[in-house]
N, C-alpha and C positions, 0 to 999 in steps of 0.2 A: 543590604548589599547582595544577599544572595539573591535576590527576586530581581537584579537591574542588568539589563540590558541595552546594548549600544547596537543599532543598526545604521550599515552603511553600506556602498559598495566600490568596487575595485577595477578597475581597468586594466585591462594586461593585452595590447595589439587588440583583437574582435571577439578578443571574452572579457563579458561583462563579469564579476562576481561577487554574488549578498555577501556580506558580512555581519556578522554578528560574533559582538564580545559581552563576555560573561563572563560570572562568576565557574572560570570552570578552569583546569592545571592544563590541558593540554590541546591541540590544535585536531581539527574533526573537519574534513573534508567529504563533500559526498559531491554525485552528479543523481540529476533526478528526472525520472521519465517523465512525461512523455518526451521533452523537446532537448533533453541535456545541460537544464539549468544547474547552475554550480553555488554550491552553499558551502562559508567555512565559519565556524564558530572558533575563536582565539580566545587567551585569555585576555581579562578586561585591563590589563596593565601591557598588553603586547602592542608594537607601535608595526605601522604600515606596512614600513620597509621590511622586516622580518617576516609578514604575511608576504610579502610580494615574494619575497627569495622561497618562501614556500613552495607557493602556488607553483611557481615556474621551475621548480625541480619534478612537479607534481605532472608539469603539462601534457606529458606522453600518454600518465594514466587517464587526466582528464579526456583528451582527443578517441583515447582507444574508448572509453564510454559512454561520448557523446557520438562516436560511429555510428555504436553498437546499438542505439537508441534511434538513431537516424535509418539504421538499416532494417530495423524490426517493423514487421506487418501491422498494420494497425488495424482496428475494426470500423468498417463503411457505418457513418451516420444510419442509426433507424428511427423507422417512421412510426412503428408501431400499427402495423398493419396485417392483413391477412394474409401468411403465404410466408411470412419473412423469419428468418433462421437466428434464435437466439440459444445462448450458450447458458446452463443452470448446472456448479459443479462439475464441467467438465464433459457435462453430455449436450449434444446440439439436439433441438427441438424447433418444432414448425412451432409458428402463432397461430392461433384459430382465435377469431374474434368474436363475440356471441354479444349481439346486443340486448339487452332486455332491461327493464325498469326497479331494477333493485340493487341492494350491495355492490360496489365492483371488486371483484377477487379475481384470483391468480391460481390457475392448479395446472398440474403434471396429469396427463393422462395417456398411460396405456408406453411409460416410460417412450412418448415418442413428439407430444404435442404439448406444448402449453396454453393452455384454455385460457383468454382473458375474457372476463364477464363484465361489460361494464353498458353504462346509458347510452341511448340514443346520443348522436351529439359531440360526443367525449372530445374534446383537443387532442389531437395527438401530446401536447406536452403534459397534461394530467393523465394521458395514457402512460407517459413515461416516468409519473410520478407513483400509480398504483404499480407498476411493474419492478419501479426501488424500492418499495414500501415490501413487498414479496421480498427482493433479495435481501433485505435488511434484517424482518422478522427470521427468515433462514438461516442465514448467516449466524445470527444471535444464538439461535437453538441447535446449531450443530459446533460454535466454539465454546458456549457457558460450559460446558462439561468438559473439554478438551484443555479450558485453561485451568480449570480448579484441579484438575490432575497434575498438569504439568507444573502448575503454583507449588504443589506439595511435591511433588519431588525433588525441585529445584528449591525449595525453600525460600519461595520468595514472594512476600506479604504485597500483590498486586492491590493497589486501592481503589482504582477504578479503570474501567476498558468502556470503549465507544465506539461505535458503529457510525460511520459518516461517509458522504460521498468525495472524493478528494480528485482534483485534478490532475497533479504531479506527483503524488508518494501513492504506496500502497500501502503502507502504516506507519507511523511515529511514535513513540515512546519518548517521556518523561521520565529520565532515571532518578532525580530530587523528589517530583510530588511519586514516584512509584507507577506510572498510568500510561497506559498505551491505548492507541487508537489506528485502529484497521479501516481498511477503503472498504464501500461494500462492492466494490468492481470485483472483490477475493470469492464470492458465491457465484462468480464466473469458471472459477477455475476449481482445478481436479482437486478433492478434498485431500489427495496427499501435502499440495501447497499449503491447507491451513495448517497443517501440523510443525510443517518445516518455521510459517512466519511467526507460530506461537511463541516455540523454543527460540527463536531468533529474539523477538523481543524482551520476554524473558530473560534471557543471557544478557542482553543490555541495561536490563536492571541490576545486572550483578557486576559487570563490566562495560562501561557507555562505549568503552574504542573495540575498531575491530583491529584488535593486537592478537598477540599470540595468545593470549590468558583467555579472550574471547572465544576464539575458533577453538579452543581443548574444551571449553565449557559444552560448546555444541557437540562436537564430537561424543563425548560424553553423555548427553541427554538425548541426542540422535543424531547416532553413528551412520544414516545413509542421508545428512545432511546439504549433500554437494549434486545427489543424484535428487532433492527434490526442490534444491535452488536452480537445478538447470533445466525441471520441466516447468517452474514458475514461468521462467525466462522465456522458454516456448510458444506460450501463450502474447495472443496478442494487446497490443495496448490500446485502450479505450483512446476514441478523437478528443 
């Protein structure tokens, strides 16, 4: 029972919204980047009409951050070409493209350019595959040590974390198997955001709602919690 799952979705006037029931006590609401898709997980004995009066007390919050989503910059499709301005942790660099006939790699040079080395030939979209392949490995080696720190202060036996590309979240957390998983779009932004999305998931392992037990958790593990959920926010969101 505890592993099933009921998916469906809900109409309310010109919002669509997923549903999903579980084995879980209480109702969990979120809206998700990029476009303000709306997800609610209920428990798996709650019936419609109780989700509907929900939703539709909820709708103010919904519309204020489906705006908020709608109003936020987003980054112009790249080509992966010479000349063109990409973001690594928060600092903007040129691409310099260097063709030649071996390995294709990724490097920072002279804190101003990122050097991609790759073959004669290259697709722009295998360009954009050794370019994720770069933020991936980075990513990995600047949170493995940030989460085993914060694991142990918070007390909280993480089993497994993932590095993946995601469309609409910036990470998700399992608080049954214990696991969370980050976008690697986060090796875009200012390494203060990894620290805030650590503890953030974390505290979901300890607490899945964001109730008040939640937000004291964070407070707690990091008390400038709000000033680095609002430069996350700052930043723009991948097409």
């Amino acid at each position: 029972m505890s592993h099933l799952c009921i998916n469906s979705h809900l109409c309310i006037n010109d919002l669509t919204i997923e549903v999903i029931k579980k084995n879980i006590k209480n109702l969990h609401l979120g809206v998700y980047p990029p476009n303000g898709r709306v997800r609610i997980a209920s428990p798996l004995a709650m019936d419609d009409d109780r989700i509907r009066l929900f939703v539709i007390s909820k709708m103010a919050w919904i519309r204020k951050h489906q705006q908020q989503f709608a109003q936020q910059e987003r980054e112009t499709q790249r080509e992966y070409i010479d000349g063109e301005s990409h973001y690594f942790f928060g600092q903007r660099y040129l691409l310099r493209i260097v063709e030649q006939n071996q390995k294709p790699s990724v490097t920072i040079h002279n804190k101003k350019y990122i050097i991609m080395t790759i073959r004669p030939q290259t697709s722009p979209g295998h360009r954009e595959a050794i370019m994720r392949r770069r933020y991936r490995d980075e990513l990995k080696n600047r949170i493995t040590p940030r989460i085993t720190h914060r694991s142990e202060k918070m007390n909280v036996n993480l089993t497994s974390r993932h590095i993946k590309r995601m469309k609409t979240k910036r990470w998700t957390c399992n608080p049954t198997a214990w696991r969370i998983r980050l976008n690697e779009e986060l090796a875009k932004k200012p390494e203060q955001c990894l620290e805030y999305v650590i503890v953030h998931e974390l505290a979901h392992l300890i607490e899945p709602s964001h109730n008040h037990n939640f937000w004291n958790i964070m407070g707690t593990y990091l008390p400038q919690w709000k000033k680095r959920k609002d430069l996350l926010k700052t930043w723009k969101l991948s097409i």
